[in-house]
Z-matrix of the N, CA and C atoms (Angstrom, degrees):
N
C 1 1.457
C 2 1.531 1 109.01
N 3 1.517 2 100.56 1 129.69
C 4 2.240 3 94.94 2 -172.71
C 5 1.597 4 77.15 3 -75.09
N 6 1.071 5 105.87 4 -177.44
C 7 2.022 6 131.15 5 -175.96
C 8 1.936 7 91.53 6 -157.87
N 9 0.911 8 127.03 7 2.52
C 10 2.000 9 115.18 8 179.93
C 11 1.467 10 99.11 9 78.20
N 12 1.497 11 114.11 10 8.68
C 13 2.018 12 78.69 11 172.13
C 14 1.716 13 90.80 12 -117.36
N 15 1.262 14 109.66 13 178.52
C 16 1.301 15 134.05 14 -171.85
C 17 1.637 16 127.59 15 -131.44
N 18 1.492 17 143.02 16 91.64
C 19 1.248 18 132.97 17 -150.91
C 20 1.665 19 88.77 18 -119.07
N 21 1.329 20 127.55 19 102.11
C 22 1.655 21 95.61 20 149.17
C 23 1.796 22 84.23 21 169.44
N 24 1.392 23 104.83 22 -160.54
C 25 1.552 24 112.61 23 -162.07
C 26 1.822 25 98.97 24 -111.21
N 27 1.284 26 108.10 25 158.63
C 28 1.793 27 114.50 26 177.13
C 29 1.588 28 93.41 27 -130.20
N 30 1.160 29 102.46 28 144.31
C 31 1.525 30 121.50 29 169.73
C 32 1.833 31 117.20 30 -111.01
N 33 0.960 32 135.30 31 77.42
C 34 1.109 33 125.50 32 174.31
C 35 1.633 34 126.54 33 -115.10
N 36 1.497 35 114.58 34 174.80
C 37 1.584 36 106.22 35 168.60
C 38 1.764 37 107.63 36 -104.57
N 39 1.208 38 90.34 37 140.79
C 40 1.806 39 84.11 38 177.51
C 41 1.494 40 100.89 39 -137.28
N 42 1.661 41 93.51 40 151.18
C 43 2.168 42 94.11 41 -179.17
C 44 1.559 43 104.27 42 -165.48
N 45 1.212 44 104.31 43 160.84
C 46 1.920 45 102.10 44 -151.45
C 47 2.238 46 77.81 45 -78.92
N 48 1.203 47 104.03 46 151.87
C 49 1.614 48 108.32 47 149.55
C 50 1.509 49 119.01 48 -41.18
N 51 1.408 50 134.49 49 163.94
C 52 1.023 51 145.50 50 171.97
C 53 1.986 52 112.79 51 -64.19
N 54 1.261 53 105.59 52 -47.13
C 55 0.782 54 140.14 53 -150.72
C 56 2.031 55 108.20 54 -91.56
N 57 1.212 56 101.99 55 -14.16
C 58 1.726 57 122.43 56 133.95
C 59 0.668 58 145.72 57 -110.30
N 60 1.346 59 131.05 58 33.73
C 61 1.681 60 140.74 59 -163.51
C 62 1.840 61 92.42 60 -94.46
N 63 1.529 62 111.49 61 -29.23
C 64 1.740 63 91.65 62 -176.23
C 65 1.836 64 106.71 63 -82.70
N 66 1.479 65 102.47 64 -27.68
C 67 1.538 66 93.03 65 -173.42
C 68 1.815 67 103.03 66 -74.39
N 69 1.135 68 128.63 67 -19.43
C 70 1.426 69 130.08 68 173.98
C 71 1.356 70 109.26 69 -92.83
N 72 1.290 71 149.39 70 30.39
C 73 1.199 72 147.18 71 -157.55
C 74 1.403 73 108.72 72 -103.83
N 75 1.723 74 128.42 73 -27.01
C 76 0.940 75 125.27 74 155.99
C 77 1.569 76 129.08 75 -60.70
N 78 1.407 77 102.94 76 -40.17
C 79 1.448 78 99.97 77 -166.47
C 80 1.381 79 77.32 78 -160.04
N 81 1.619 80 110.85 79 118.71
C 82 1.483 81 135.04 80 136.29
C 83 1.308 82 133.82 81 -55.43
N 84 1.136 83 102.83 82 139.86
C 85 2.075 84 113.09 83 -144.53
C 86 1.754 85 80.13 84 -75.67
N 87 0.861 86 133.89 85 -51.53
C 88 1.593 87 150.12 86 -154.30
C 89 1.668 88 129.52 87 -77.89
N 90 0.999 89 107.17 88 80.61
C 91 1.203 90 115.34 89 -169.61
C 92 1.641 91 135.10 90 -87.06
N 93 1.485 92 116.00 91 104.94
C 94 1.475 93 99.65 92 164.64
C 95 1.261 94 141.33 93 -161.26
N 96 1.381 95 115.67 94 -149.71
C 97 1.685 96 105.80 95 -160.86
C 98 1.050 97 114.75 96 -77.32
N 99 1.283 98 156.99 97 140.40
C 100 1.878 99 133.46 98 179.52
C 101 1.647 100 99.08 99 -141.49
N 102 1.120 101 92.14 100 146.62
C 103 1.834 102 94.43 101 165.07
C 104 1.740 103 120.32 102 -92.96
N 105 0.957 104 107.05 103 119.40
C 106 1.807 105 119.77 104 -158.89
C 107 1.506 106 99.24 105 -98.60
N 108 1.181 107 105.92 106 134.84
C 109 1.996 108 114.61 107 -178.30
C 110 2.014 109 79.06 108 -145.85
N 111 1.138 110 90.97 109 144.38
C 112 1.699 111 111.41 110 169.10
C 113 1.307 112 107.04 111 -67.45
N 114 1.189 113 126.94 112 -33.98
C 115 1.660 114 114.82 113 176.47
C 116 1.431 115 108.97 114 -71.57
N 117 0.989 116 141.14 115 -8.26
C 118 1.464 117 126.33 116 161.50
C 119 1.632 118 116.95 117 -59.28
N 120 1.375 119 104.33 118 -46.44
C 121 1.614 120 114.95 119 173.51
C 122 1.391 121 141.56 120 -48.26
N 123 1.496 122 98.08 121 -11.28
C 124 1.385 123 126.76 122 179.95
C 125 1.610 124 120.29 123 78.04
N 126 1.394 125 120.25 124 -172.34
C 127 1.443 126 115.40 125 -166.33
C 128 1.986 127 115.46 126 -66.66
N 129 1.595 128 103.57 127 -17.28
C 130 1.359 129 101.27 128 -173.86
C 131 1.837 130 110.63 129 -68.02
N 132 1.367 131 101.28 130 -43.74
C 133 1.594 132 102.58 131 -169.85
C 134 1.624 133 100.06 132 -67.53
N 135 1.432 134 117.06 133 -29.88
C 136 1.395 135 122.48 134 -149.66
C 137 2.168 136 94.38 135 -88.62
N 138 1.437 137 117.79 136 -16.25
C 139 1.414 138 124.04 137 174.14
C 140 1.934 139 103.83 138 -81.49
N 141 1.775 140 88.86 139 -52.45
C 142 1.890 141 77.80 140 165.00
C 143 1.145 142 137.88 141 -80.46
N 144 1.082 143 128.51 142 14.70
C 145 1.183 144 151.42 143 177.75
C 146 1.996 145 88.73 144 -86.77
N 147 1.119 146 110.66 145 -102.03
C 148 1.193 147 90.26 146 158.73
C 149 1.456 148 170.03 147 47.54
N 150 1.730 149 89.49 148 -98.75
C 151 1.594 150 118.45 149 156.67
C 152 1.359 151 117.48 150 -52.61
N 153 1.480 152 101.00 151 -53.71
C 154 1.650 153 129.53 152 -175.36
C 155 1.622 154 100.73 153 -68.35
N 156 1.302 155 130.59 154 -4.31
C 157 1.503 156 113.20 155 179.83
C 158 1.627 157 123.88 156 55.05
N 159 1.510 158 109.07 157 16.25
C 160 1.331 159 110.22 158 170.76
C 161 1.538 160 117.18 159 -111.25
N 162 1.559 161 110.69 160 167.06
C 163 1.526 162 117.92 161 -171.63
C 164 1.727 163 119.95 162 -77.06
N 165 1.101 164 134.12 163 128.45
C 166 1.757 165 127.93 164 173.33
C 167 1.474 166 89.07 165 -47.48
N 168 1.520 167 118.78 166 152.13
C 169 0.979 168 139.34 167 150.41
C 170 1.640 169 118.26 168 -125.58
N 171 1.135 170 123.34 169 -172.66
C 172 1.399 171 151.66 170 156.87
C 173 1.173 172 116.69 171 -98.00
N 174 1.312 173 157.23 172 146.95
C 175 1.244 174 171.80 173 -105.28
C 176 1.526 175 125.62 174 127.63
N 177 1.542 176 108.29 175 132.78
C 178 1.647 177 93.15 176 176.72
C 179 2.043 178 86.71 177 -101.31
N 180 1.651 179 99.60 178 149.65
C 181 1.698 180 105.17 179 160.51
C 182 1.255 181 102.96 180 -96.83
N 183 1.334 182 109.04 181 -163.75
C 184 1.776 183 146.22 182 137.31
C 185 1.761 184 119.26 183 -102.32
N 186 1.398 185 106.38 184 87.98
C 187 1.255 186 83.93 185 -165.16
C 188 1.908 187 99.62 186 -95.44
N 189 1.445 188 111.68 187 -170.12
C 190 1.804 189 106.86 188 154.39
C 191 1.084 190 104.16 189 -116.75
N 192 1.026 191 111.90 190 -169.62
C 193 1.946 192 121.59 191 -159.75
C 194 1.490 193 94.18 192 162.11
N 195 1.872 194 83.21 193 132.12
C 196 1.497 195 100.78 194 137.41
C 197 1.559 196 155.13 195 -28.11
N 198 1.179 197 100.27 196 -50.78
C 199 1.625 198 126.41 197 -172.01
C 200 1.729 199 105.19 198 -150.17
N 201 1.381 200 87.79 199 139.83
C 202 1.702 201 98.86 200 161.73
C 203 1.721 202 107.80 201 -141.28
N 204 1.169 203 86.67 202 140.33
C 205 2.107 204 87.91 203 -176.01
C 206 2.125 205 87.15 204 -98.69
N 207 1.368 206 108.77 205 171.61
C 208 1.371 207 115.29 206 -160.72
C 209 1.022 208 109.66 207 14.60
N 210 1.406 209 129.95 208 93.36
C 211 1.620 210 144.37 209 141.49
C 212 1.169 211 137.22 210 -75.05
C-alpha cells in the first residue's frame, strides 16, 4: 500500500537542454565531485607544472556541468 512517503535512493541522468546552455553559461545548475589529474588539462598546465618545479597530483574538485549520467 503507497501511504505518500518515500525512503530510498534514485539513479538517474540529468543535463540542462541545448537550448539553455547560453542562459546557464555562467554558472551551471549541476554540480559535482570529480577526481582531477593534470593530464586531463592538456599539455599547457602539464609544461607549467613543470616550470613551477612541482609534482602532478590527483585531486578531487567541485566542478559545474552541464550533464551528469548516474546522479
Amino acid at each position: 500500500m503507497h501511504d505518500g512517503n518515500f525512503f530510498g535512493f534514485l539513479e538517474a541522468d540529468i543535463k540542462v537542454p541545448k537550448h539553455l546552455y547560453n542562459y546557464f553559461s555562467e554558472l551551471p545548475p549541476i554540480v559535482k565531485n570529480v577526481e582531477y589529474d593534470e593530464y586531463i588539462c592538456g599539455k599547457y598546465t602539464i609544461n607549467l607544472i613543470k616550470k613551477l618545479d612541482r609534482k602532478q597530483h590527483k585531486t578531487k574538485k567541485l566542478i559545474a556541468s552541464m550533464k551528469e549520467k548516474n546522479f
